[in-house]
C-alpha positions in Angstrom: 38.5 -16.7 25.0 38.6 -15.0 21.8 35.7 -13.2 22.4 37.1 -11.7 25.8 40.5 -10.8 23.8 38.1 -8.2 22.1 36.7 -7.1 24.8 39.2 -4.7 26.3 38.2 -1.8 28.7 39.9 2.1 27.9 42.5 2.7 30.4 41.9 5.2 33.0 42.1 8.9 31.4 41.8 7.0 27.6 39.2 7.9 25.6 37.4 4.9 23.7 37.0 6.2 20.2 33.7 5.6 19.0 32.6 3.0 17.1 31.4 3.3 13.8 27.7 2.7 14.0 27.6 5.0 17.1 29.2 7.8 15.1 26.7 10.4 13.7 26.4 12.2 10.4 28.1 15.6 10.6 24.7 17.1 9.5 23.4 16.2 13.4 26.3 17.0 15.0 26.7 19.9 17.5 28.3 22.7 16.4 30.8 22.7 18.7 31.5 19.2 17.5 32.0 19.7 13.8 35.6 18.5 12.7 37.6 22.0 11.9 37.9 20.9 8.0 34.3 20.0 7.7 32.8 23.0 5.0 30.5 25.0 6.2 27.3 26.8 3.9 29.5 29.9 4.4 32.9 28.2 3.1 30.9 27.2 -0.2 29.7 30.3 -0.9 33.2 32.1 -0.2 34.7 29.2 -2.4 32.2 29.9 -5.4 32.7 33.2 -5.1 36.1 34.1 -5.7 37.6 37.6 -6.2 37.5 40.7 -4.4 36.0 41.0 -0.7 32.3 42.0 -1.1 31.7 45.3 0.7 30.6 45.0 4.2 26.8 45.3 4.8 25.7 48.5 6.5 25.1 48.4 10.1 22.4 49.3 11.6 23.0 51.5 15.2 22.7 48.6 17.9 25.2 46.3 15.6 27.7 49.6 15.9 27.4 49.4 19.4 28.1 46.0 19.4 31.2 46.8 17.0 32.5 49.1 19.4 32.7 46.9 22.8 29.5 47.8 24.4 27.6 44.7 23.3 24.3 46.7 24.2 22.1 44.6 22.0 24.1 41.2 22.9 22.7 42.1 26.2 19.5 43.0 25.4 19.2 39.3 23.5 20.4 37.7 27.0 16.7 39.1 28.7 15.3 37.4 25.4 16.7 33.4 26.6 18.6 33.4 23.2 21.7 31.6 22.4 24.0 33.7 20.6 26.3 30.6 18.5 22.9 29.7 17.6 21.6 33.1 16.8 25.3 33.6 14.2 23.7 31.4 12.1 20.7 33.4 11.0 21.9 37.4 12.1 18.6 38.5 9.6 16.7 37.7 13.1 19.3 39.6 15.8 16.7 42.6 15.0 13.6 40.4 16.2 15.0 39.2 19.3 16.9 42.3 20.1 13.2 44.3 19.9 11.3 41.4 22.4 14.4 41.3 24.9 13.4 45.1 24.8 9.9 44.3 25.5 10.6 42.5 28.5 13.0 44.9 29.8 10.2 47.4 29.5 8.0 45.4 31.6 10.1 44.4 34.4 10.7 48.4 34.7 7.1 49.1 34.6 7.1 46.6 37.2 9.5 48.1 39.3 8.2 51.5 39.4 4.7 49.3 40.0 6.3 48.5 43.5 7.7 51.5 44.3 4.7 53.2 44.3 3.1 50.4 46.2 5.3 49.8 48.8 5.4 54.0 49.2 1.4 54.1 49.7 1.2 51.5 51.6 3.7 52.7 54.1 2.8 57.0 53.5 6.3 57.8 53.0 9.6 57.1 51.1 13.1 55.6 51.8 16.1 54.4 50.2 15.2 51.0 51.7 12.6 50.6 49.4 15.1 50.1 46.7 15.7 46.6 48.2 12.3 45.3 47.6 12.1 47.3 44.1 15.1 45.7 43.0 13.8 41.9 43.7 10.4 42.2 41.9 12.4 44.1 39.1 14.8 41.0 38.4 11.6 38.5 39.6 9.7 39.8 37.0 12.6 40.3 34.4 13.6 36.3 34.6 9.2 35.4 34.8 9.1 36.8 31.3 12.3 35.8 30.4 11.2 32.1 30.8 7.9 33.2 29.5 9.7 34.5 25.8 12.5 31.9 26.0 11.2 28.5 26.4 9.2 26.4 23.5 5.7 26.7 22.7 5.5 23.5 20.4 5.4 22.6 16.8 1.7 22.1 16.5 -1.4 23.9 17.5 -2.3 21.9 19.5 0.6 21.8 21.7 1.0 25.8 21.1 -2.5 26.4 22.3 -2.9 25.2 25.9 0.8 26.5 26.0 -0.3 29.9 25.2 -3.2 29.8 27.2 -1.2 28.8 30.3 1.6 31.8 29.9 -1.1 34.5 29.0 -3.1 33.6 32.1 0.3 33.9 34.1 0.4 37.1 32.4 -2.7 38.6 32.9 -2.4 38.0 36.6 0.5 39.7 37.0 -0.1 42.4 35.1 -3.3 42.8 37.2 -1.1 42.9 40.4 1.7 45.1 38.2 -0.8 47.4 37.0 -3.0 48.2 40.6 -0.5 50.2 41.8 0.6 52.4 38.5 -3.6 53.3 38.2 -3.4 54.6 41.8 -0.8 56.6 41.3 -2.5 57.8 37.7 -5.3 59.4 39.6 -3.8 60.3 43.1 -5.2 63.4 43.2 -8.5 62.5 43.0 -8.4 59.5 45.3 -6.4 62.0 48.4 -8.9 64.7 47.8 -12.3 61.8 47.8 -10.3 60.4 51.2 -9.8 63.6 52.8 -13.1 64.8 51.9 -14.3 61.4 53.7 -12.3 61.9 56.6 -13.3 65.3 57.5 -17.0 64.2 56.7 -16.1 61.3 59.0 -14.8 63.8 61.7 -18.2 66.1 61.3 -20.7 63.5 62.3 -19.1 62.1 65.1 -19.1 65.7 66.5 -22.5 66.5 65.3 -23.4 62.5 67.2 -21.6 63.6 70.5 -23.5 67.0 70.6 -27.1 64.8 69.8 -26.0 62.6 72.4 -24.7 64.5 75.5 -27.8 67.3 75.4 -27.7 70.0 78.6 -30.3 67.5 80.6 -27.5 64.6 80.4 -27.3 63.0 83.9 -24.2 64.0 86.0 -21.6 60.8 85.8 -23.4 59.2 82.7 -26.2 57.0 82.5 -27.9 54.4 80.3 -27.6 55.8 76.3 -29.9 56.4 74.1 -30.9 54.6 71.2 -28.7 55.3 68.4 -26.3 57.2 71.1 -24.2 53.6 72.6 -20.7 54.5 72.4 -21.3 58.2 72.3 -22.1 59.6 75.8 -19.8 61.9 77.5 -19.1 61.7 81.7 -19.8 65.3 83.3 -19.5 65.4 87.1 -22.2 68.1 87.1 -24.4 69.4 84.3 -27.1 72.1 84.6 -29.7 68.7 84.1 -31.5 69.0 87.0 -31.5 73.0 87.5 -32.9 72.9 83.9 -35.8 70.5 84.5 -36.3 72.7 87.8 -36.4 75.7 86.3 -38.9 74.4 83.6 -41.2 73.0 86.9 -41.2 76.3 88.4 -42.0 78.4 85.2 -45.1 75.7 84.5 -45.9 76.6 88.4 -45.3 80.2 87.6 -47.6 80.2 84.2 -50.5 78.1 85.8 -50.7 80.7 89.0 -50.4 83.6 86.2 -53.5 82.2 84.7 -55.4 81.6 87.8 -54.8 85.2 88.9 -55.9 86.3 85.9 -59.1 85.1 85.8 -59.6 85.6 89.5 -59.1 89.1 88.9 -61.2 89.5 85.8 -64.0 87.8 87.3 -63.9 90.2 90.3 -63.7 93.3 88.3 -66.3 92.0 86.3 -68.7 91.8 89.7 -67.2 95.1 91.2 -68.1 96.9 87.9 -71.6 95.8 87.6 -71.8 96.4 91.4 -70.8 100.3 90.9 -73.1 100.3 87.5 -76.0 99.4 90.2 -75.6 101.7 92.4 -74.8 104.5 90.5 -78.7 103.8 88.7 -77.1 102.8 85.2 -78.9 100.7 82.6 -78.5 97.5 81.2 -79.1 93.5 81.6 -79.2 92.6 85.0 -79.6 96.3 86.4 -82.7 97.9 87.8 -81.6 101.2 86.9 -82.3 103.1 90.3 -79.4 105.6 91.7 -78.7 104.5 95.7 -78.0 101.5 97.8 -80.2 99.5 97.4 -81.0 95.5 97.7 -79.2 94.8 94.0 -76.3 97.0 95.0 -75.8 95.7 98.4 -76.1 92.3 96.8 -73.6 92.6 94.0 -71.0 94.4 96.8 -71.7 91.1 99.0 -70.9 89.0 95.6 -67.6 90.8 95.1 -66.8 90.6 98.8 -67.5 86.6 98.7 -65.5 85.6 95.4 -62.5 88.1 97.2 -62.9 85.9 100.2 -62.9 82.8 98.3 -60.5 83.4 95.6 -57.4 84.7 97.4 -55.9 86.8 94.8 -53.3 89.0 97.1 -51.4 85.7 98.6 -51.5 84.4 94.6 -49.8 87.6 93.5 -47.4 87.0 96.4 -46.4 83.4 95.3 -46.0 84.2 92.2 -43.6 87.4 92.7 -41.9 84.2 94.8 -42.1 82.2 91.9 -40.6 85.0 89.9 -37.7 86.0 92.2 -37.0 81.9 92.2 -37.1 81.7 88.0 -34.7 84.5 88.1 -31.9 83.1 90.3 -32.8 79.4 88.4 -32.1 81.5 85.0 -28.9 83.0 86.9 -27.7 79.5 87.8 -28.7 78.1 84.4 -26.6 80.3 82.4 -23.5 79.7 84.5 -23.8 75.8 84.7 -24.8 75.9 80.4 -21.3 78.0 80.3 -19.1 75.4 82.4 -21.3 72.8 80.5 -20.6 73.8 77.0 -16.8 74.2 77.9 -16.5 70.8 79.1 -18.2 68.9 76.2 -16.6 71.1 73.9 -13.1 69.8 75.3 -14.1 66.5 75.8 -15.6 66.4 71.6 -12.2 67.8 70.7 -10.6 64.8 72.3 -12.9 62.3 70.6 -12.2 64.1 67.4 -8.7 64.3 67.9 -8.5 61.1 68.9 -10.3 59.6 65.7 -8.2 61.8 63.6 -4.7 60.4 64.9 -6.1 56.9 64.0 -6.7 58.3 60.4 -2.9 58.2 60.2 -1.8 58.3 56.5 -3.3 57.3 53.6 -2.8 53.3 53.4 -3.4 51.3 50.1 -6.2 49.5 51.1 -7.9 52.9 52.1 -7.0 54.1 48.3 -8.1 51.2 46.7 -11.6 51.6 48.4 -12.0 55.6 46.8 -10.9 54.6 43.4 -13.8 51.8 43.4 -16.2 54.6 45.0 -15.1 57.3 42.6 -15.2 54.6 39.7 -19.1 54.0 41.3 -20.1 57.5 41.1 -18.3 58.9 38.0 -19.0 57.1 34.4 -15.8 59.0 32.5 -13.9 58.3 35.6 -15.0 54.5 36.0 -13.8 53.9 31.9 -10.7 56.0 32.7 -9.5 53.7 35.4 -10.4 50.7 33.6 -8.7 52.0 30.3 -5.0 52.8 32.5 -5.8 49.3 34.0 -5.8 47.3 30.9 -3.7 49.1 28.9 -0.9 48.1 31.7 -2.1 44.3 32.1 -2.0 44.2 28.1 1.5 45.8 28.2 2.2 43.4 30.9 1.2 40.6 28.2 3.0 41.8 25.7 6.1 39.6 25.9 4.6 36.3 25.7 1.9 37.8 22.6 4.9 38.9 20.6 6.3 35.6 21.1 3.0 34.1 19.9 2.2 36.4 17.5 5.8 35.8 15.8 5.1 32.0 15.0 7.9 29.7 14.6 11.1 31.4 13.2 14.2 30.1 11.7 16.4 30.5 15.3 13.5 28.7 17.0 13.7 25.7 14.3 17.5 25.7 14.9 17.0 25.1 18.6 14.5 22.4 18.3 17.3 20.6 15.8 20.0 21.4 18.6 17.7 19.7 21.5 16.9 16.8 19.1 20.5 16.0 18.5 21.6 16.4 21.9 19.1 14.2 22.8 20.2 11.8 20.4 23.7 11.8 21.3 23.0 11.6 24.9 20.4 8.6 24.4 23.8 7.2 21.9 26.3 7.7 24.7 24.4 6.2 27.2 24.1 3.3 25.3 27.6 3.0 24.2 28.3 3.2 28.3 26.1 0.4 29.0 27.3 -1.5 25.9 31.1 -0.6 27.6 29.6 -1.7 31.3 28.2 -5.2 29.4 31.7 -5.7 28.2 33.1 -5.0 31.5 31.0 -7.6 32.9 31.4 -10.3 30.5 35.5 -10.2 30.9 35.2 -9.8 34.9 33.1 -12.9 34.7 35.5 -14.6 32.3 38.2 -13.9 34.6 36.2 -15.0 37.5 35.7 -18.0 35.6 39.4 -18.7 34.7 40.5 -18.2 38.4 37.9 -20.8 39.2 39.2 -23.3 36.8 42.8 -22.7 37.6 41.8 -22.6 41.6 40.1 -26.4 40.3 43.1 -27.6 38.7 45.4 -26.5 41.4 43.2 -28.5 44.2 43.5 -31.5 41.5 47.1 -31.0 41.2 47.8 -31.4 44.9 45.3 -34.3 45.3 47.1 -35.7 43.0 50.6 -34.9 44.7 48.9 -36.5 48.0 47.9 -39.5 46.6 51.5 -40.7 45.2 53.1 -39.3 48.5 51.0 -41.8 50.2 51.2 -44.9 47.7 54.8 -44.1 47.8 55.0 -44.1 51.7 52.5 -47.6 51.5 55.4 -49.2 49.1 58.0 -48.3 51.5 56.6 -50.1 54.5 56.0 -53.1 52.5 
């Protein structure tokens, strides 16, 4: 029992003081923890250095700021994870972390502006609504490199390394998505002018494919398309095809008669003139040289009489002046039905062009992305000055996690890994002194339980006891 006299539970709103092996050494102590009399390195240094008050140090311009309620570079360090109590200890290092909460301010704006001019090329136009969007990147960004500055890296290489190597990574990637945007809008000029230069090119041939395609002989109501032409023929309910192809047939009919006549009538001049020669008594081959009618020249004048009988030249001339007067109203007809021709294509390739052209619509990203690749492709100076706007953003981008590395381990960071070891202490101590103070607990709620038992025990005995004289009593009675 004398052990459960010790063990007595705080009463409800009582704090248990602590014990003295659980209490810790002021030198691991939070701050906020440190007894009000406890000297602090600044007290010693005021009490060994008594005397006039030293003159205040000079200020540099954010700590005047600061001074005079703004709290500019207080607000800076918040982007920068630090913890200002912390930070009061060592102010030589306020400068440091003022400059990286800077950096990461810097690139959450980059990345803000980074959107903006995404989210306005990819939709060809501007609105306040875009702010919205903006706005959550900016503070997305802001708290990624926040986290990315502001938690540990490690004491050791080893644990500093893959670390590193994890956050740079992050980095790089979104400095590649961060930086896309910023290198289209660098060299905008050049990638509008390549696309519109594509587009028009784009518009060109399919009019110059239409006008290959849909030639004067196409076949009234379409027909099957060329090789090359499927998708490209036009529907004309009459086209001067067929007057064309007739016109060619009679022109063929009207050459091959031309000839025929031609050498019909040379051949019979050729007899009638050596038949004249004959009679008239000329000389030369095949003449006899005698003036009159005689056998040769009755017999050349039979010749020319035969091939005139046999080689009807005067109902040739007559088919072909038919022929002629035919080729003539075919031209007529021709020209008219090329006219009405021409003007329907011509309206019909306007609507195909129009029609390509209002699916051009405005210049999307992907569409801008694809001409800065091209241009990068066909112009060395341009390709390096892409790729030099495009890295120097993703290195910017990387900046806040390689000036944290870069820094090494300073005197704040030591500070907080002393802070998070003594918390963790004094949590792991209060945690045992609450199960210590739940032990105890048990042990005198089971010593309880324990006395209630025996005094429940001795109460049963107490009125067996009572029973058993009541009935020896009532037994002595009777006898």
């Amino acid at each position: 029992m004398d052990d459960n006299e010790n063990l007595t539970l705080p009463r409800p709103g009582e704090q248990r003081p602590p014990r003295p092996e659980e209490q810790l050494p002021d030198d691991q102590l939070p701050d906020d923890q440190l007894p009000d009399d406890q000297p602090t390195e600044e007290t010693h240094l005021t009490d060994q250095q008594p005397g006039p008050a030293p003159k205040p140090l000079r200020r540099g311009r954010i700590d005047t700021v600061e001074a005079g309620g703004l709290r500019v570079g207080r607000w800076i360090r918040v982007l920068a994870g630090v913890d200002e109590k912390l930070l009061d200890k060592v102010p030589q290092e306020r400068a440091r972390y003022t400059g990286l909460g800077g950096v990461v301010l810097g690139t959450a704006t980059i990345a803000a502006f980074s959107m903006w001019f995404a989210i306005t090329q990819l939709l060809g136009f501007s609105h306040p609504l875009v702010i919205v969007p903006v706005l959550i990147w900016f503070f997305f960004i802001l708290n990624f490199d926040r986290w990315l500055v502001s938690s540990a890296l490690g004491s050791g290489w080893r644990k500093r390394v893959p670390t590193l190597l994890m956050r740079v990574t992050m980095a790089f990637l979104f400095g590649v998505i961060i930086a896309e945007p910023i290198v289209l809008r660098v060299f905008q000029t050049a990638i509008e002018q390549h696309i519109r230069d594509e587009r028009e090119q784009e518009l060109a041939d399919l009019r110059s494919k239409l006008l290959e395609c849909n030639p004067l002989t196409t076949t009234p109501g379409g027909g099957t398309a060329a090789p090359g032409c499927e998708g490209y023929t036009l529907t004309f309910e009459t086209t001067p095809g067929a007057t064309i192809e007739e016109l060619a047939a009679r022109r063929a009919d009207a050459a091959q008669l031309q000839a025929v006549i031609d050498t019909d009538t040379k051949e019979l001049s050729r007899i009638n003139d050596l038949a004249r020669r004959e009679c008239v008594g000329d000389s030369g081959p095949g003449l006899t040289g005698r003036f009159g009618v005689g056998p040769n020249c009755r017999r050349l004048r039979d010749e020319a009489d035969t091939y005139a009988a046999t080689h009807p030249i005067a109902p040739n001339l007559a088919r072909l002046t038919a022929l002629q007067t035919q080729i003539s109203q075919l031209e007529t007809k021709v020209s008219t039905g090329r006219e009405d021709f021409e003007r329907t294509r011509e309206t019909q390739i306007a609507e195909r062009v129009a029609e390509l052209k209002s699916h051009q619509g405005n210049i999307g990203l992907l569409e801008r992305m694809e001409a800065l690749n091209e241009l990068a492709k066909t112009n060395a100076a341009l390709f390096l000055g892409i790729w030099a706007v495009r890295l120097f953003f993703i290195l910017v981008d990387c900046m806040p996690v390689m000036v944290k590395f870069l820094g090494g381990t300073t005197t704040y960071d030591r500070l907080v890994d002393d802070r998070l070891a003594s918390t963790a202490r004094v949590h792991t101590r209060k945690l045992s002194t609450r199960y210590d103070e739940a032990d105890a607990g048990a042990r005198k709620r089971r010593a309880e339980l324990d006395l209630e038992v025996q005094e429940h025990t001795a109460g049963l005995h107490m009125r067996l006891d009572d029973a058993v004289r009541e009935l020896a009593n009532r037994l002595e009675r009777r006898r």
